[in-house]
N, C-alpha and C positions, 0 to 999 in steps of 0.2 A: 556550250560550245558547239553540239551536233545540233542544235539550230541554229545557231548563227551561221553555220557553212550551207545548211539548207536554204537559208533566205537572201547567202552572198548565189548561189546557184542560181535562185530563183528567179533573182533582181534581172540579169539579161536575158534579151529576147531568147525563146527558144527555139533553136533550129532541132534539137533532139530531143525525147521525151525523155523525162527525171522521172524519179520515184520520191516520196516525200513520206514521212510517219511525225506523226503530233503525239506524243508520248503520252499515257493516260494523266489524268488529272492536269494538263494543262492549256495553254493556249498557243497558237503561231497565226500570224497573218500572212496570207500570201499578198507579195509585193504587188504593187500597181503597174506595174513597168509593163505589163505587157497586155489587152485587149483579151488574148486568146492561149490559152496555155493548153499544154497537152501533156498527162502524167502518164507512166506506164503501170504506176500502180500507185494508192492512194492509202495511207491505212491511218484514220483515228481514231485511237486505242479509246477504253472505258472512261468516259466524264471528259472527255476532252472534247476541244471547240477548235474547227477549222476557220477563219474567218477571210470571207469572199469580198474583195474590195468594189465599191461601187462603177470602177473601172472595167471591171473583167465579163466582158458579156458572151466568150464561149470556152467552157471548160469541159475538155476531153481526157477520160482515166480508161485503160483498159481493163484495170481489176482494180474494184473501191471496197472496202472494208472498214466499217463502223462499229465496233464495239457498243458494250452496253450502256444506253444515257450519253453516246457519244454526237456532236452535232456539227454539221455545217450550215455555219451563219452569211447569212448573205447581206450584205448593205444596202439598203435601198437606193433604188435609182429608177429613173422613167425608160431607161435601154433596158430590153428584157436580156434573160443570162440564160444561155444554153446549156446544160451538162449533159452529156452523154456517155455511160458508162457501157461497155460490154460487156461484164457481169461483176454484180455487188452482193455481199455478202452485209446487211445490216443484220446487228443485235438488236437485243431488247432493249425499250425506252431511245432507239436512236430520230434523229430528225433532221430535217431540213430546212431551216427559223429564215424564212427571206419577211418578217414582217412590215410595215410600213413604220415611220418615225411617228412618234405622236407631235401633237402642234405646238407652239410656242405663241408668245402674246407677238413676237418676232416673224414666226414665220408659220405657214396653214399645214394642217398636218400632212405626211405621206402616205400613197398606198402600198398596201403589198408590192414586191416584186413580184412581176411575171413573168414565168420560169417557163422553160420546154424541157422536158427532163424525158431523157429516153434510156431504157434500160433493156438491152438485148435478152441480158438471163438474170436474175435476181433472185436472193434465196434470204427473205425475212419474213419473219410473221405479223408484225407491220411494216407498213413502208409511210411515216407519217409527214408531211410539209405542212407549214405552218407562211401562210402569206396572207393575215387579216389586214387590215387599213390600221392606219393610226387615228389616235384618238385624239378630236378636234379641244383645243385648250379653252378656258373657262372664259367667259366675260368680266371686265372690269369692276371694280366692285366701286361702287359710286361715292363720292367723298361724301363726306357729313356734312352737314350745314354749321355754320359759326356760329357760338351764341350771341344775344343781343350785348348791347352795351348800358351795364348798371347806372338807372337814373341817381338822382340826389334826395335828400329825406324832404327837404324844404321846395324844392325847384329843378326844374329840367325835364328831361322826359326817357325814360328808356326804350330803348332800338329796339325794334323785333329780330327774332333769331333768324337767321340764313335757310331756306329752303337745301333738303339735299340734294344730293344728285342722281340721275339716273343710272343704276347699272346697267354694263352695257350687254351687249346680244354675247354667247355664246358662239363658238365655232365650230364647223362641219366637219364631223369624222372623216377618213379619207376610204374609197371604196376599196375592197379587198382586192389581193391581185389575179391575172389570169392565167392557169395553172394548164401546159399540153402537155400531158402524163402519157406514156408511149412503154408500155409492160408487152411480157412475154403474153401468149393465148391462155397457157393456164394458168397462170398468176391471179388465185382469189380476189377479187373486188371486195370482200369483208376485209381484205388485211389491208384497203387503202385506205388511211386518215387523214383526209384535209380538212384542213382550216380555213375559211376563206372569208370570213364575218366583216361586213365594213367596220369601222373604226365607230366609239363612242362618240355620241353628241356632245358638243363642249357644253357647261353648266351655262346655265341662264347668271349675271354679276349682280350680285346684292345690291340693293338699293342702297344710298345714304344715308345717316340717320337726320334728326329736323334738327336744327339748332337753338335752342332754348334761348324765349328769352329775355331779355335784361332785366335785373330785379335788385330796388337798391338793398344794401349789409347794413350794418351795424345802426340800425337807426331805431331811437327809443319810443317816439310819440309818434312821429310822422312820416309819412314816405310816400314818395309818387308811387303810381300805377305801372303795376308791372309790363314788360313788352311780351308781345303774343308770339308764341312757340311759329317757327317754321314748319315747312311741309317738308313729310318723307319723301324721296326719289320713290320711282316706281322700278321695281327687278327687271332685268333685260332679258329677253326670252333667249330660249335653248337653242342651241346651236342644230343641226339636223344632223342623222347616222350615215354613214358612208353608205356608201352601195355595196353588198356582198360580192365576192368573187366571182369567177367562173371555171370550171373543171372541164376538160373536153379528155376525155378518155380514150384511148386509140390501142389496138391490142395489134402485135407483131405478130 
């Protein structure tokens, strides 16, 4: 029920900043209703998931608090998302998952979100994002070939078998996103983890197999000549790896 009164809050524009908590071990979405939201204070507890709608490209907290393994997920989208916090208090194992969609036979994969993330005071021992590309989907795997059509023992002649088909090419991983990280001066550089790896190359699509072929049955003495096997399809080559991220570092 205290989420659901959080997400009836959350649903209209905001003219005042709210405070929002995602109880450990669970999930809340923040609604879409709004471009730009502004929290006054932000807290999700241990193992739990904030999740960022692909609508929301600027998110303002005055104090953000992350528990341990606790994450904010981001949706992908090609509008990049701002957050900026005044100061965050991340646990251990916490993250910030804006990764790209991987591909579908439907549709080419997505890159990382590009994020501008600026944090005035920050006090974690990491501070990890995670915005690789997605990984581009496999090629089609090439139908078989039909077999021939079984001659007669006495008369006729049997069909060759059906060549197969070619599997098709592979699709392109999608490049990682581009990440303006904005820390305090003495905020270690060892405790920053990102991710930003382009997205896997989709598989090269199996060949066909050849269709065998036609060969007469049940015949005691005599039988026509067999029909000659089809050709295999040839594999469709690999799809290419995204393009890795980019990191621009900037100290307050």
């Amino acid at each position: 029920m205290r989420n659901l009164m959080l997400l009836a809050a959350l649903a209209a524009p905001m003219a005042q900043a709210q405070s929002l908590e995602v109880p450990a071990h669970s999930m809340l979405r923040l609604p879409n209703k709004s471009a730009s939201v502004h929290l006054e204070q932000l807290r999700v507890a241990d193992s739990a998931t904030l999740l960022l709608p692909a609508t929301l490209t600027e998110l303002k907290i005055d104090h953000l608090e992350l528990g341990r393994d606790a994450r904010i997920a981001i949706a992908p989208s090609e509008v990049p998302l701002r957050i900026d916090a005044g100061n965050a208090l991340l646990g251990d194992g916490s993250e910030f998952s804006a990764p790209g969609a991987p591909g579908t036979y439907q549709r080419p994969a997505r890159s990382g979100r590009s994020l501008e993330l600026r944090f005035a005071e920050v006090d974690a021992e990491r501070l990890a994002i995670d915005a690789r590309g997605g990984a581009g989907a496999p090629g089609y795997v090439g139908l078989d070939g039909a077999n021939g059509q079984a001659g007669g023992c006495t008369w006729g002649q049997a069909s060759r078998g059906a060549n197969g088909d070619d599997g098709g090419n592979g699709h392109d991983g999608a490049p990682g996103g581009r990440i303006r990280l904005s820390v305090p001066q003495n905020f270690p550089q060892e405790h920053i983890a990102v991710r930003l790896d382009g997205g896997a190359p989709g598989k090269a699509g199996a060949p066909g197999k050849a269709g065998k072929g036609g060969a007469s049955k049940g015949c005691l003495v005599y039988r026509t000549d067999p029909g000659a096997n089809g050709r295999s399809g040839q594999a469709g080559q690999p799809g290419l790896a995204g393009a890795d991220g980019q990191l621009i570092l900037q100290r307050l």
